[in-house]
N, C-alpha and C positions, 0 to 999 in steps of 0.2 A: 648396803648391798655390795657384794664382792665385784669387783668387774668380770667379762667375760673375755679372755685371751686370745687375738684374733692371730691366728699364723699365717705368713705370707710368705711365699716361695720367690717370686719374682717381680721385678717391681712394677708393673702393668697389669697383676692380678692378682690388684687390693678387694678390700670386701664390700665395693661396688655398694650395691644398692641395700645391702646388710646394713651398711653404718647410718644410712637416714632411717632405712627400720626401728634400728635401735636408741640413734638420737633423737626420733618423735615421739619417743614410750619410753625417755630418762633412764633407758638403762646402760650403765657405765661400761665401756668398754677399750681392751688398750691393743693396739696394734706392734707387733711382736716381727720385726725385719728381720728374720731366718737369712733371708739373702743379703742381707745387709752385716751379716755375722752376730747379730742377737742371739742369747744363747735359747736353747730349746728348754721348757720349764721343765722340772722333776719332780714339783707336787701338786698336782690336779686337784688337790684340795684347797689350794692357795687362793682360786678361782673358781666364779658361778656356773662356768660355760667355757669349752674349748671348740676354735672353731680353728678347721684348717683349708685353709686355700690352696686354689690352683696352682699349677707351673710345667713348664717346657716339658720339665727331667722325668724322670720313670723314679719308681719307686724301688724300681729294683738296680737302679742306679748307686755305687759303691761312692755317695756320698756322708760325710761325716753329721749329721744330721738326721739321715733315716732312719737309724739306727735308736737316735732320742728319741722321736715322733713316734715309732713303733711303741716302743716301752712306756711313752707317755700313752696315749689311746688302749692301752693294757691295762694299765693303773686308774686312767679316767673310770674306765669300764667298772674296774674291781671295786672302784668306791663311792662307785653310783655319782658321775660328775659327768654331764652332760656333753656328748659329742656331737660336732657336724662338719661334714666333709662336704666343700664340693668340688670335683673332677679330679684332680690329684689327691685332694683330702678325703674324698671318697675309697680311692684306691688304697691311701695309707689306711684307712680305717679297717676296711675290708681284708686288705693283706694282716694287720695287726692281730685282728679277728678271729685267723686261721683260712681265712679266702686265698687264691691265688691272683694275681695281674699279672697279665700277658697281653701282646699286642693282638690286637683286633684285625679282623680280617679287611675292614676298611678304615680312612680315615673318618671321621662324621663331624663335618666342619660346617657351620651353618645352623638356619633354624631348621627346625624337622619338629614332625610331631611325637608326643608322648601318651601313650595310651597307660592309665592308670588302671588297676586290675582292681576287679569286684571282690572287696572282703570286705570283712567289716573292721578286721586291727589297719586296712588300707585307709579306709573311710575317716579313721581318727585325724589321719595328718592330711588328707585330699579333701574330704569333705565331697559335697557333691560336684568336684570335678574328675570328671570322669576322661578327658582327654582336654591335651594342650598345644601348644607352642614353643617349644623350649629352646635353648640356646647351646649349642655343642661345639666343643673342638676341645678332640682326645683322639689317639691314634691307640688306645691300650683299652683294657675292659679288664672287670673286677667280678669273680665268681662271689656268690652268696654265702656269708661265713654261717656254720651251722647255728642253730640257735636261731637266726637270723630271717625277715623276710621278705620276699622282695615285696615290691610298692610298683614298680612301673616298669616299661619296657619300649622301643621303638623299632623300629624294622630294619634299621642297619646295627644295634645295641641290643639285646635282647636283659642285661639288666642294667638299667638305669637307678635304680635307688632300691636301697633296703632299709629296714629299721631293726634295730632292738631295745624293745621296751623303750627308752627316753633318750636312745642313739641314733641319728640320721648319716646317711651315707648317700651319696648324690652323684651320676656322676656328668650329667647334664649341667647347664649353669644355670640358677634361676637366679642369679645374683646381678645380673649381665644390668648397665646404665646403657644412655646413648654413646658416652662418652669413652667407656670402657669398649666396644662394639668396635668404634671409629680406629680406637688404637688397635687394638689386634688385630682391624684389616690394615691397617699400613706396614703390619708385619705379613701380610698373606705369602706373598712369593717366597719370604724364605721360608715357611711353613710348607709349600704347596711344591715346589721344586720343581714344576712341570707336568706334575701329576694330577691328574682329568678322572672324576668317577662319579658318578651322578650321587654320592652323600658328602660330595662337597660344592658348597656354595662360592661363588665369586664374590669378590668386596660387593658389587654393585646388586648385586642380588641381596646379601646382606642386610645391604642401608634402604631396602626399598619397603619405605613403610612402618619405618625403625621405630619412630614416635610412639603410635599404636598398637605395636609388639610391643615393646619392651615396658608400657602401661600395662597390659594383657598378662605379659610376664613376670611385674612386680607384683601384680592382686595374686597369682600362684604361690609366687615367694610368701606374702602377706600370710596365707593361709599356712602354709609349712611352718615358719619360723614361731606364729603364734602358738603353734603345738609343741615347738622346741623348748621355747621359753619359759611351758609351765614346768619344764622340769628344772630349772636354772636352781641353784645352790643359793637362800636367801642370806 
């Protein structure tokens, strides 16, 4: 089987709880240091599965790289090669798309909940979860590319994830460990600047409970990813 091409933007948001997913179900996958100056791939064919991860930066950011990741999630799309975005990779996917990202009216840092919408193309990749617990920190939002549908929604984010046909676009983290948690609150203050809004959480608010969310949180991943992977390139 081909491997699945994991992209990472920044080096504290790796593919987290993705990679025990994928390492307890033998499917091969290679991690791909965008930030590390690795080059962005140019045949989506080469690969069972393109997955793109989070980071600081915007996508509307004039770096030498978004401009690949665009034209790549373009080409994945056209040759039926499976996409999944989440938070930044979401918005690459979405802007790729024909969506726009633009900043959000708030930040949404923290857990919060996700309410998943009644349909039944919903139901393929939720299954009977109908609402959760999810993991956020994004200051930008991603409108719905046509074609396209949404999946979920929360009350400071009104589109949290879309799909098309065997393409996932995320923009919550369901990917999120203990360990990944703990690190991007040691970065809180320079994220947070002073800035107080009741959709953003403090580290200690955060960690409280973290064990039992972020179990809560992988059985959601669990369920997503299982839908992702029936479409992986054998």
């Amino acid at each position: 089987m081909k491997s699945i091409a994991i992209l990472r933007h920044s080096k504290t948001e790796g593919p987290g709880y993705l990679a025990t997913y994928l390492d307890a179900r033998q499917i091969p996958w290679r991690l791909l240091k965008i930030d590390a100056g690795d080059p962005v791939p140019d045949d989506p064919g080469a690969w069972a599965g393109l997955v793109f991860m989070g980071g600081p930066m915007s996508v509307n950011d004039d770096l030498p790289w978004v401009g690949d990741e665009l034209a790549l999630v373009r080409r994945a799309v056209a040759d039926d090669v499976p996409t999944l975005g989440h938070c930044l990779g979401g918005q690459l996917m979405a802007k790729a798309l024909g969506g726009r990202v633009s900043r959000s009216p708030v930040k949404e840092i923290g857990w919060g909940t996700v309410t998943v919408r009644d349909a039944a193309t919903v139901q393929r990749w939720f299954g009977e979860v109908h609402e959760f617990l999810a993991f956020h920190w994004h200051g930008e939002t991603f409108t719905i590319p046509q074609g396209a549908g949404l999946l979920a929604a929360s009350p400071w984010c009104t589109n949290q994830a879309f799909a098309m046909g065997k393409h996932l676009g995320l923009q919550c983290h369901v990917e999120m460990t203990v360990e990944l948690i703990r690190a991007w609150c040691a970065d809180w203050s320079k994220e947070i600047r002073g800035m107080a809004a009741p959709s953003i959480q403090t580290p200690e608010q955060m960690e409280q409970d973290i064990e039992a969310r972020v179990r809560a949180l992988n059985a959601v991943a669990d369920r997503l990813y299982d839908r992702w992977i029936e479409g992986l390139k054998r």
